[in-house]
PAKOL-83047 format. One record per residue (C-alpha): residue in three letters; residue number from 0; z, y, x negated. Coordinates in steps of 0.02 Angstrom, whole numbers. Layout:
REM residues N
NODE res   n      w      v      u
NODE Ala NUM      Z      Y      X
...
***
This chain:
REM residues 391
NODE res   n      w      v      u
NODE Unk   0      0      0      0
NODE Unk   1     36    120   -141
NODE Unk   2   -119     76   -237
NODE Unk   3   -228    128    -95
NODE Unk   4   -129    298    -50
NODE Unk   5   -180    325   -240
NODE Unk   6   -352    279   -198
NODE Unk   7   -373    416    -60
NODE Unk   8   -298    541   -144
NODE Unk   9   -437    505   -276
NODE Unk  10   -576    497   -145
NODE Unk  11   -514    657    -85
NODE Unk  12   -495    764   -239
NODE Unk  13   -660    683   -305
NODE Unk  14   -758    763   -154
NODE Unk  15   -663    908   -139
NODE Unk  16   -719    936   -333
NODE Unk  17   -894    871   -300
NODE Unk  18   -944    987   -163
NODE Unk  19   -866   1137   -279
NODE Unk  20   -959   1091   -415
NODE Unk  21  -1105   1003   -351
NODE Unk  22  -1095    882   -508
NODE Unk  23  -1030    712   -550
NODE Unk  24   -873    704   -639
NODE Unk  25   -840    583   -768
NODE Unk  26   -754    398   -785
NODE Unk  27   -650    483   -923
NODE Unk  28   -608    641   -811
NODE Unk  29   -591    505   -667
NODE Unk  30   -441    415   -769
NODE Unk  31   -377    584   -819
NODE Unk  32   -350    636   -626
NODE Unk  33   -270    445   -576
NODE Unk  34   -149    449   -716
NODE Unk  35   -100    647   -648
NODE Unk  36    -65    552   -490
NODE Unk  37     28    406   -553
NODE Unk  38    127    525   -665
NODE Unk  39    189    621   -527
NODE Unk  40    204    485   -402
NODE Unk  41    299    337   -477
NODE Unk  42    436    447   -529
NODE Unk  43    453    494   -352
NODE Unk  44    431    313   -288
NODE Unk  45    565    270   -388
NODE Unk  46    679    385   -340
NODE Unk  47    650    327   -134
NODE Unk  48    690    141   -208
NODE Unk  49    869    199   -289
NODE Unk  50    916    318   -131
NODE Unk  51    832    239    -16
NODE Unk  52    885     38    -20
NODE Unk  53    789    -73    109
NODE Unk  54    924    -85    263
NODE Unk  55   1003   -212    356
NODE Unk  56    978   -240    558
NODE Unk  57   1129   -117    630
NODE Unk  58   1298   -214    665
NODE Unk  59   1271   -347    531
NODE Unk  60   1428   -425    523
NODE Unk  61   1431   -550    366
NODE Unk  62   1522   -724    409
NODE Unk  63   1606   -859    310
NODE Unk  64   1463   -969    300
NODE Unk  65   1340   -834    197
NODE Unk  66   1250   -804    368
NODE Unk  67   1230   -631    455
NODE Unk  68   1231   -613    651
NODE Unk  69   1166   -474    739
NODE Unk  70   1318   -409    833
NODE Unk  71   1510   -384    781
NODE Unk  72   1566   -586    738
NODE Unk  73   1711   -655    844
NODE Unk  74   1769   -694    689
NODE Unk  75   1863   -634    549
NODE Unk  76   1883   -680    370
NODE Unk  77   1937   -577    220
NODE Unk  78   1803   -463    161
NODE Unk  79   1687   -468    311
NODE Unk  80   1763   -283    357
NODE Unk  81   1739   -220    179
NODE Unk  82   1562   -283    179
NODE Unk  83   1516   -193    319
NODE Unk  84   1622    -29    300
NODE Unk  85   1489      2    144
NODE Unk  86   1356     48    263
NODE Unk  87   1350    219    330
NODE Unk  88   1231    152    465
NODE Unk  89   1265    234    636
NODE Unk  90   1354    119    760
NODE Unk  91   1372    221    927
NODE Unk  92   1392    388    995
NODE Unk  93   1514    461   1117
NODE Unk  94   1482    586   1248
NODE Unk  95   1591    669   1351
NODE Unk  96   1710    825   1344
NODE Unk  97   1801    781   1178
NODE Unk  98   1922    892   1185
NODE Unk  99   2008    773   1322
NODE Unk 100   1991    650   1193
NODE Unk 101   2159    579   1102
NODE Unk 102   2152    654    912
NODE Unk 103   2071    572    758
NODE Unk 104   2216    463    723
NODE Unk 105   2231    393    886
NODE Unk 106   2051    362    893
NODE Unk 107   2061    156    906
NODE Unk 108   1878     91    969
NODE Unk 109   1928    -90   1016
NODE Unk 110   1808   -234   1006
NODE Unk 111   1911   -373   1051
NODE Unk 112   2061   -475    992
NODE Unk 113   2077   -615    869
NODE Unk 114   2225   -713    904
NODE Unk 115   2192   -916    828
NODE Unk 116   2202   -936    668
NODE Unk 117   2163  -1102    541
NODE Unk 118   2227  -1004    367
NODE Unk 119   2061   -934    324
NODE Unk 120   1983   -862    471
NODE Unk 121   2026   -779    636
NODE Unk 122   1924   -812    796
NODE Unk 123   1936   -760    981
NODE Unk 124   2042   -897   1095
NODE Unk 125   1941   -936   1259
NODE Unk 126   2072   -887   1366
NODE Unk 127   2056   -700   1316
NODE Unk 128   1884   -720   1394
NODE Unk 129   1983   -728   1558
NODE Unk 130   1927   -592   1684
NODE Unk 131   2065   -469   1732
NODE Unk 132   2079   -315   1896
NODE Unk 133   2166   -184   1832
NODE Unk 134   2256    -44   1945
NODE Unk 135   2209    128   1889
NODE Unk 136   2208    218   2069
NODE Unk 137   2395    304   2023
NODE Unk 138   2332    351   1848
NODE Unk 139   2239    499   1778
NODE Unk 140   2074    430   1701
NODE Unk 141   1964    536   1574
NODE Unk 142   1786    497   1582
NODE Unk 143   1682    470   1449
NODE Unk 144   1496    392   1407
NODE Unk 145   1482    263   1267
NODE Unk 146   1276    256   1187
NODE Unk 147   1266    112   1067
NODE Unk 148   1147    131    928
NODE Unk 149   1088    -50    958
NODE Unk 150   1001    -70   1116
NODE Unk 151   1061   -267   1131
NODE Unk 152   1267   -238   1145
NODE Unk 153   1381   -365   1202
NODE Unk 154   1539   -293   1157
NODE Unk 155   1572   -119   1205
NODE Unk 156   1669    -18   1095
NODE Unk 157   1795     78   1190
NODE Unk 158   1931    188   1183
NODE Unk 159   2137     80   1193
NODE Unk 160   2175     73   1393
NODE Unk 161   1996    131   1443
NODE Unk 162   1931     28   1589
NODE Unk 163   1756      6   1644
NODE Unk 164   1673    128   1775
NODE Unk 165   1524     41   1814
NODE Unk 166   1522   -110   1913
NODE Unk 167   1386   -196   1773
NODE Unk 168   1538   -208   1649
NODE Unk 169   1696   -330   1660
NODE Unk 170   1872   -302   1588
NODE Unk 171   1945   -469   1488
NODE Unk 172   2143   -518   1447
NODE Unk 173   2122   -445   1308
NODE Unk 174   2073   -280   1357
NODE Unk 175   1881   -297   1284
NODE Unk 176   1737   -239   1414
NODE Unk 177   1588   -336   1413
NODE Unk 178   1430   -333   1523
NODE Unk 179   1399   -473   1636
NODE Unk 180   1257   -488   1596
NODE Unk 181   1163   -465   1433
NODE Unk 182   1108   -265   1421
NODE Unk 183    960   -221   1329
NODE Unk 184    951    -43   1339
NODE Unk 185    994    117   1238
NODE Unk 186   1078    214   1408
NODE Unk 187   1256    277   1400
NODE Unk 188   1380    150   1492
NODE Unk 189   1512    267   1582
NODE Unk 190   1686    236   1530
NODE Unk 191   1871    303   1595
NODE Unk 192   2011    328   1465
NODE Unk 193   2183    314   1564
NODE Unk 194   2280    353   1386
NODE Unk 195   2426    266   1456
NODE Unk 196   2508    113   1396
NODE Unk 197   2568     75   1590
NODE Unk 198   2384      4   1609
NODE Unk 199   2421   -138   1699
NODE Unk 200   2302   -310   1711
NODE Unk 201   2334   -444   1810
NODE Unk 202   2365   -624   1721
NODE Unk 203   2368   -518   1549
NODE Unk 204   2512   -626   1491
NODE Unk 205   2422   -794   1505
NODE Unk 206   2353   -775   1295
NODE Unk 207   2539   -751   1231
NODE Unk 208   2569   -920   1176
NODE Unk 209   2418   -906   1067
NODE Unk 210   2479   -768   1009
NODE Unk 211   2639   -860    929
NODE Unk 212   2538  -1009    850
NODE Unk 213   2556  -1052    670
NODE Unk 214   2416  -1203    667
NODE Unk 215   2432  -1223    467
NODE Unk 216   2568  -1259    359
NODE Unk 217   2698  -1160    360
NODE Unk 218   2831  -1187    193
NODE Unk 219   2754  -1013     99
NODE Unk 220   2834   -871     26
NODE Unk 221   2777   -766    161
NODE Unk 222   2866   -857    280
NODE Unk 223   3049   -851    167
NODE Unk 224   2999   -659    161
NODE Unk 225   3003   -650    361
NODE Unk 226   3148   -738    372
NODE Unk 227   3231   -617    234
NODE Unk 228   3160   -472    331
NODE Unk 229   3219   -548    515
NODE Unk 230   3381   -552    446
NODE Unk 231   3402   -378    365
NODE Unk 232   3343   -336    552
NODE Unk 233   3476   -398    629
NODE Unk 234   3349   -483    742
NODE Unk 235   3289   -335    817
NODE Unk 236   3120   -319    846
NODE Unk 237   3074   -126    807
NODE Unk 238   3176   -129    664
NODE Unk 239   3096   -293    600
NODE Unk 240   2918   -198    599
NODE Unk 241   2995    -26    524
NODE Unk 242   3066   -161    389
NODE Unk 243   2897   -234    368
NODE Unk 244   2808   -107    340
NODE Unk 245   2945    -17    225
NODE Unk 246   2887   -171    123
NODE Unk 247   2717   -116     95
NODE Unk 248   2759     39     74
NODE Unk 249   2879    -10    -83
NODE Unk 250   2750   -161   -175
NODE Unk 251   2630    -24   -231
NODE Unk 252   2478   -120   -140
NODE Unk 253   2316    -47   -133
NODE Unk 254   2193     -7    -13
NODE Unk 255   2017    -57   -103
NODE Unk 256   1828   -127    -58
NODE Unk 257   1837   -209   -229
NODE Unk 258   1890   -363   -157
NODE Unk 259   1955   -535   -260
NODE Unk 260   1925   -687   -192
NODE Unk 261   2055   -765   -131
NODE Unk 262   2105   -970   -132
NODE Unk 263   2228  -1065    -84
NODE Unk 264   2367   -995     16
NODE Unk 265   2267   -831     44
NODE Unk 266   2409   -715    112
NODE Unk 267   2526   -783     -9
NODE Unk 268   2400   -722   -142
NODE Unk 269   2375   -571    -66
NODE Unk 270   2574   -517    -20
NODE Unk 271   2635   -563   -182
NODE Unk 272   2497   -583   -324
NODE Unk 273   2319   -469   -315
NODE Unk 274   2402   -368   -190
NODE Unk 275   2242   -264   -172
NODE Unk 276   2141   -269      4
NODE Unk 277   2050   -185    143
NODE Unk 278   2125   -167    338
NODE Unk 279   2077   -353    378
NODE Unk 280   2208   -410    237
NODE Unk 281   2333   -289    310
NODE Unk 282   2308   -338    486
NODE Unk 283   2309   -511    457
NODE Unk 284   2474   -533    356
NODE Unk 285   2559   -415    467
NODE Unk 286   2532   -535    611
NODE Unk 287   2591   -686    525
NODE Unk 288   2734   -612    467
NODE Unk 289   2782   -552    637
NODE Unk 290   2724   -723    718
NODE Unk 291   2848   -808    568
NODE Unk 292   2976   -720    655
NODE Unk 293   2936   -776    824
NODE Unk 294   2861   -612    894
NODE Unk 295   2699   -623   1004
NODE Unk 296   2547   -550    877
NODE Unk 297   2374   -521    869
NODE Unk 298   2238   -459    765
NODE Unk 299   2114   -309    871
NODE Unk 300   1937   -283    782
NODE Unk 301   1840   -132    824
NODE Unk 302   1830     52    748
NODE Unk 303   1945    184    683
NODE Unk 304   1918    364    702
NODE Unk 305   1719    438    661
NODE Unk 306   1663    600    660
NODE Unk 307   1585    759    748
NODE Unk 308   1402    753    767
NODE Unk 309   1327    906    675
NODE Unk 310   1291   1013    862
NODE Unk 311   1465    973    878
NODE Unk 312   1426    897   1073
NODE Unk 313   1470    732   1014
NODE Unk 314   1547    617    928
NODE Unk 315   1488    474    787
NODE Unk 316   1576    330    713
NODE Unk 317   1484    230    592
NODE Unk 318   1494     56    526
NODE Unk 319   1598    133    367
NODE Unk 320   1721    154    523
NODE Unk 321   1737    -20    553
NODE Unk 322   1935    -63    545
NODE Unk 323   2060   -184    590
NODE Unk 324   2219   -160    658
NODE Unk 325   2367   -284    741
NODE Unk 326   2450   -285    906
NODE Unk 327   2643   -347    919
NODE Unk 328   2714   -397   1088
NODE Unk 329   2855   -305   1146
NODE Unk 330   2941   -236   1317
NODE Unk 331   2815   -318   1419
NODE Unk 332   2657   -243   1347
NODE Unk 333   2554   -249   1206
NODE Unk 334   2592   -108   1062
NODE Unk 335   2475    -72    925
NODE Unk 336   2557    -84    742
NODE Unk 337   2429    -21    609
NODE Unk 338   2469    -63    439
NODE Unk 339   2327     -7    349
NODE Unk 340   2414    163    425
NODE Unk 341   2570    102    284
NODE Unk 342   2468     89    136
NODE Unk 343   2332    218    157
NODE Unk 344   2371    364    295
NODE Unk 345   2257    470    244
NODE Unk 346   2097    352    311
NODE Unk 347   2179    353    485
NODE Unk 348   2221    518    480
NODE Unk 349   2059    599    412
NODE Unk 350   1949    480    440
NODE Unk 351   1839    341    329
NODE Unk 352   1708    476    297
NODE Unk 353   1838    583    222
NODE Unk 354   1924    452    113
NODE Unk 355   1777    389     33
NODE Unk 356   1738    550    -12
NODE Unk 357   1899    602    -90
NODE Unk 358   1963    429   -159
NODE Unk 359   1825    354   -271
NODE Unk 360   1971    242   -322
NODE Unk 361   1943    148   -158
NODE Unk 362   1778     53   -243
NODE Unk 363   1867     -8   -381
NODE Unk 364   1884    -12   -578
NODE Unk 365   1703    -25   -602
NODE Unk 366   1641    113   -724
NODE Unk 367   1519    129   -620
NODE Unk 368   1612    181   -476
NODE Unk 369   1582    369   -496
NODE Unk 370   1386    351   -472
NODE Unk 371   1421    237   -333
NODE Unk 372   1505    359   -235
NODE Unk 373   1401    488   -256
NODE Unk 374   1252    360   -201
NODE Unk 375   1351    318    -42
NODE Unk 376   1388    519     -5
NODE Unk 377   1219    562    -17
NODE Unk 378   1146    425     90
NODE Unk 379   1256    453    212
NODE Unk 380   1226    634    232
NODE Unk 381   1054    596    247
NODE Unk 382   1103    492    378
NODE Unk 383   1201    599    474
NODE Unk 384   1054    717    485
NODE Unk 385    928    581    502
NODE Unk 386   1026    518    676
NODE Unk 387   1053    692    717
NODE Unk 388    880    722    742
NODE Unk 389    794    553    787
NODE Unk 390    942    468    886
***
């Protein structure tokens, strides 16, 4: 393809000089004007190959097995999120009056829940698949319009206690809001944010004995830290999670995408030895060490915060948003416990965009890190303008 743009530019610029000067120009000439054009071209060309890497389909989600599924996985293993929060790619778009909106840090796009898992790998129990009614008649709802950047969703990415407000869509146990039927469009799905914990769903307690499962041996150190922990806490629940994540707080861990790999007994490795992860390895020991002490837990995949569009009417998380995040069950409801929030507060307070930015740390010891950051920055900005005007 290149070799024949250089070949019309030739044919051009060989008229254009023929009809000027009515005379037949030269093989040497001829060479003389191609090399011009390679000279000025390749450079360029190579430039659009460094920038400008070939991309993968939106919402690749990698999975244990090497494969890549079009769609966020209903699985989770350590490193998928880390893959995919190196993408800038757009995910969705939210329209609505943002101002009604809950903040940046409160800003939780849930996917759905994770809730078994085998010591390797999280995955979605059948049960949350349940369909739940929810009474939201007594509440004040906020609505808003969710536009997916991939026009063949089956998750929809939604705001915590936001119910569906078309009739197309169905709420699940586990709070997740799926079409019924398989949507191939690019049209905003209307949405209502109640922003209330008192969200009420009928049968929602049917998935907590899942939620207590320990299906994999259990004599490790993180369960003698639990214990430890439980009883510092005198047994009592909030106290056990302010202990917990006191913890991380104290063991100097640190939030990375320059990820290990991990064998063995992975959150005892992780807890105790690399100490060095991204929200999945957060989320993930949290919950067993809460389910070590008997309390209900989950793992929630989805997003994390985003940013305003550049006309500032709406708003745009991207796959770098991607996050992971547990739930602990406690006074009859479910109550979200982030602990990447522990370890790294500034990328739930500012944002994913904005920590990548200012923490180059975050991609590792590589000396190469510095030009990889700027790499990422500059793609991404070119993204954000690139949606901006085509999306």
């Amino acid at each position: 393809c290149l070799i024949f743009c250089f070949i019309g530019l030739y044919r051009i610029q060989t008229t254009k000089f023929l009809s000027q000067h009515n005379k037949k120009i030269s093989i040497k000439n001829d060479l003389k004007l191609v090399t011009k054009f390679l000279t000025i071209a390749i450079p360029f060309f190579i430039v659009l190959f460094i920038f400008f890497p070939r991309l993968p389909p939106l919402w690749r989600v990698p999975i244990a097995s090497g494969q890549a599924v079009t769609g966020m996985s209903d699985r989770m293993s350590p490193g998928d999120i880390a893959q995919l929060s190196q993408s800038s790619t757009l995910a969705f778009r939210i329209l609505g009056d943002l101002k009604q909106l809950p903040q940046r840090q409160d800003m939780y796009w849930r996917a759905m829940v994770l809730d078994d898992y085998d010591g390797a790998t999280w995955t979605n129990n059948a049960i949350n698949q349940t369909p739940v009614h929810y009474d939201n008649e007594h509440l004040k709802a906020i609505d808003y319009q969710y536009l997916s950047a991939e026009p063949q969703q089956t998750w929809i990415m939604s705001l915590e206690h936001s119910v569906p407000a078309e009739s197309t869509y169905q709420m699940y146990a586990d709070g997740s809001i799926k079409a019924r039927r398989m949507v191939q469009s690019n049209q905003p799905i209307h949405l209502s944010w109640i922003g209330s914990k008192d969200l009420k769903y009928q049968n929602a307690e049917t998935n907590l004995q899942h939620a207590q499962q320990l299906n994999f041996p259990v004599q490790s150190k993180t369960q003698i830290l639990a214990k430890q922990l439980w009883q510092q806490s005198h047994a009592q629940p909030e106290l056990y999670i302010k202990n917990v994540l006191q913890w991380y707080r104290q063991q100097n861990f640190v939030y990375t995408l320059s990820l290990g790999i991990l064998s063995g007994n992975r959150t005892d490795q992780f807890l105790f030895e690399t100490k060095k992860g991204f929200c999945e390895h957060y989320a993930s020991s949290f919950v067993l060490l809460m389910r070590y002490a008997g309390l209900p837990a989950r793992v929630v995949i989805g997003y994390q915060g985003g940013q305003m569009a550049p006309d500032g009417q709406s708003w745009e998380v991207r796959q770098l948003d991607a996050h992971a995040w547990s739930e602990v069950y406690m006074d009859g409801i479910w109550q979200r416990v982030d602990p990447t929030a522990a370890i790294a507060p500034q990328r739930v307070d500012e944002g994913m965009q904005q920590y990548l930015q200012q923490n180059d740390h975050i991609w590792g010891e590589q000396t190469n890190h510095f030009w990889k950051q700027q790499n990422f920055n500059f793609v991404k900005n070119l993204r954000v303008w690139s949606d901006y005007l085509g999306y």
